[in-house]
C-alpha positions as CSV (number, residue, x, y, z in Angstrom):
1,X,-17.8,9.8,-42.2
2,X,-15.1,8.0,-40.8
3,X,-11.2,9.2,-41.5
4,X,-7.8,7.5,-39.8
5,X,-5.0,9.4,-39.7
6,X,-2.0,7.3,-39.7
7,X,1.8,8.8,-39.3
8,X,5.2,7.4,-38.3
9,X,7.6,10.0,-36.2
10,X,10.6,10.4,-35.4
11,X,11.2,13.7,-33.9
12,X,7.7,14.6,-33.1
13,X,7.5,16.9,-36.1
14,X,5.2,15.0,-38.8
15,X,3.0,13.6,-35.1
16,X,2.5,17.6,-34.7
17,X,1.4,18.0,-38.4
18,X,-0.9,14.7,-37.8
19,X,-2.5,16.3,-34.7
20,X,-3.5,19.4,-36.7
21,X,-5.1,17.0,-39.8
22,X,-7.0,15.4,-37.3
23,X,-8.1,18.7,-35.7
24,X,-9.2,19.9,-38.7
25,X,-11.2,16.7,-39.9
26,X,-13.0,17.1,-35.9
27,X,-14.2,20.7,-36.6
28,X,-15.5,20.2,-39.7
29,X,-17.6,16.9,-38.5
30,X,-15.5,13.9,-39.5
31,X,-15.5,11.0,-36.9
32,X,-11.5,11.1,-37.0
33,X,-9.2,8.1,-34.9
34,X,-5.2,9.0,-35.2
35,X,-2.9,6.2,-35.4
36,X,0.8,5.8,-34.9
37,X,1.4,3.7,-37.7
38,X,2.7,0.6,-35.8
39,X,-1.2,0.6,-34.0
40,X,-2.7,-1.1,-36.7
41,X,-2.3,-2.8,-40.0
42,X,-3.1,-2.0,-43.4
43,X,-6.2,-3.9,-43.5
44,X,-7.2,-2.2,-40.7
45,X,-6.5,1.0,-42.6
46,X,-8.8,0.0,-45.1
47,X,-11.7,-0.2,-43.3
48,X,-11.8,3.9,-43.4
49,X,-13.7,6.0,-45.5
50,X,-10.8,8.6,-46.0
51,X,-7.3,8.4,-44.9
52,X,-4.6,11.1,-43.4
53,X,-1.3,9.5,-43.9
54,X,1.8,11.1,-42.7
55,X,5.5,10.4,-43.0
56,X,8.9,12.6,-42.9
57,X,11.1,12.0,-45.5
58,X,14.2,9.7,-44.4
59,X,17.4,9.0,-45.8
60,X,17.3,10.2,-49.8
61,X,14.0,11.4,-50.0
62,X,12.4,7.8,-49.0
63,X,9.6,7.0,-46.6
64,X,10.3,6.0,-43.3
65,X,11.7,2.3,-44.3
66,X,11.3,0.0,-41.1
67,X,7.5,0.5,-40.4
68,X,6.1,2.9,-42.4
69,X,7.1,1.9,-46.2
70,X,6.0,-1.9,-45.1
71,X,2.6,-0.6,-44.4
72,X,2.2,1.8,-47.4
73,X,3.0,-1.1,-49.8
74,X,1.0,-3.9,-48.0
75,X,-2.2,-0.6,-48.0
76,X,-1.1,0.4,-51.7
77,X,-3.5,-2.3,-53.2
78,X,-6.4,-1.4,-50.9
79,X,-6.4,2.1,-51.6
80,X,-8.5,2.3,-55.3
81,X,-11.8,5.0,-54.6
82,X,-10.7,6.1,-51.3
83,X,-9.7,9.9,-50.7
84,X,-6.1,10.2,-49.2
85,X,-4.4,12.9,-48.0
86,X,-0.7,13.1,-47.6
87,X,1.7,15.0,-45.4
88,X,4.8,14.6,-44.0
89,X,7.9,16.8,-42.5
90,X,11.6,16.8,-43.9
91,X,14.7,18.5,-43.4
92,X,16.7,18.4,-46.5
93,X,16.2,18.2,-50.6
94,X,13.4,19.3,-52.7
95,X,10.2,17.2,-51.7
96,X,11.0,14.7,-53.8
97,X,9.9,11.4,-51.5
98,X,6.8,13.4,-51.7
99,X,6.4,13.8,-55.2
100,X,6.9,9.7,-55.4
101,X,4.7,8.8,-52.8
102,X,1.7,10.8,-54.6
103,X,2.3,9.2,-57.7
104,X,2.1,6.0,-56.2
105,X,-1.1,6.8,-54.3
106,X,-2.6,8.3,-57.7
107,X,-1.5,4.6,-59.5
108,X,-3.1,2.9,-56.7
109,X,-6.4,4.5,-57.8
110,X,-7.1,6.7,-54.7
111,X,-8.2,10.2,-55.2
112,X,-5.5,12.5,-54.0
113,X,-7.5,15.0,-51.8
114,X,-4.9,17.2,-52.6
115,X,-1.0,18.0,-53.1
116,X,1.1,16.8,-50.0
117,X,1.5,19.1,-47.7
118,X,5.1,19.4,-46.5
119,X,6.7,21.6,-43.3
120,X,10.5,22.0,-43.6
121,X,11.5,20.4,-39.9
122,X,9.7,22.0,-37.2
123,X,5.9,23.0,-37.9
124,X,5.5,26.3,-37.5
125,X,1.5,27.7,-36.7
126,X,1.5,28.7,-40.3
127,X,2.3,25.0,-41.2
128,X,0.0,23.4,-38.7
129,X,-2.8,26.1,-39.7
130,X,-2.5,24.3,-43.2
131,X,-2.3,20.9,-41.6
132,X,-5.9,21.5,-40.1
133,X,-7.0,23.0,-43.4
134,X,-5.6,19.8,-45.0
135,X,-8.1,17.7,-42.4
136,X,-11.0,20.1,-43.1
137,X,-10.5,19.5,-46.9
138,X,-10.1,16.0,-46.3
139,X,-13.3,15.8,-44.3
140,X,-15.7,17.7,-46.9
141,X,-14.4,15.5,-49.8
């Protein structure tokens, strides 16, 4: 089985979290490639089996706008039967880019693998523990 994960950074927090999906995915047998998310395009994306995607939560509760959101919407369509899991970092309101971002992955007919998985700025080990439990969930799908 084949999984990307795919996340946009700013401060190196939701790159951290990514690291941990993708370690998770590896030990439990997935064939994982991670991404930054301006290394390849949404059709590209597609191509997977499964899909990690991460992104902090910018501005009021949006995704990151100049590369990330692009790419979301132009994946959005190419996303119905596939198993995503979501994840991201933030630093400030309730999880509410979070909330809208799974709702649109759910309308876009993918199967949630499960709820996003959010760390409030820095990821502690707790966080990244549930990050590679996140890619090992992900993986056995």
């Amino acid at each position: 089985m084949q999984i990307a994960v795919i996340y946009w950074t700013g401060s190196g927090n939701t790159e951290a979290m990514a690291q941990a999906v993708a370690e998770g995915a590896r030990n439990a047998g997935a064939d994982v490639s991670l991404f930054q998310v301006s290394e390849l395009t949404a059709a590209d994306a597609a191509k997977y089996e499964r899909l990690a995607l991460g992104c902090p939560a910018m501005g009021a509760e949006v995704l990151e706008e100049s590369e990330f959101e692009p790419f979301f919407t132009e994946l959005e369509s190419k996303l119905s039967g596939k198993t995503v899991a979501l994840f991201g970092s933030y630093g400030w309101g309730d999880g509410q880019w979070m909330r809208d971002w799974q709702e649109r992955t759910d309308q876009s007919g993918a199967q949630l693998c499960q709820d996003g998985l959010m760390a409030h700025e820095t990821p502690d080990e707790a966080a990244l523990a549930q990050c590679r439990s996140l890619g090992e969930a992900l993986a056995k799908s």
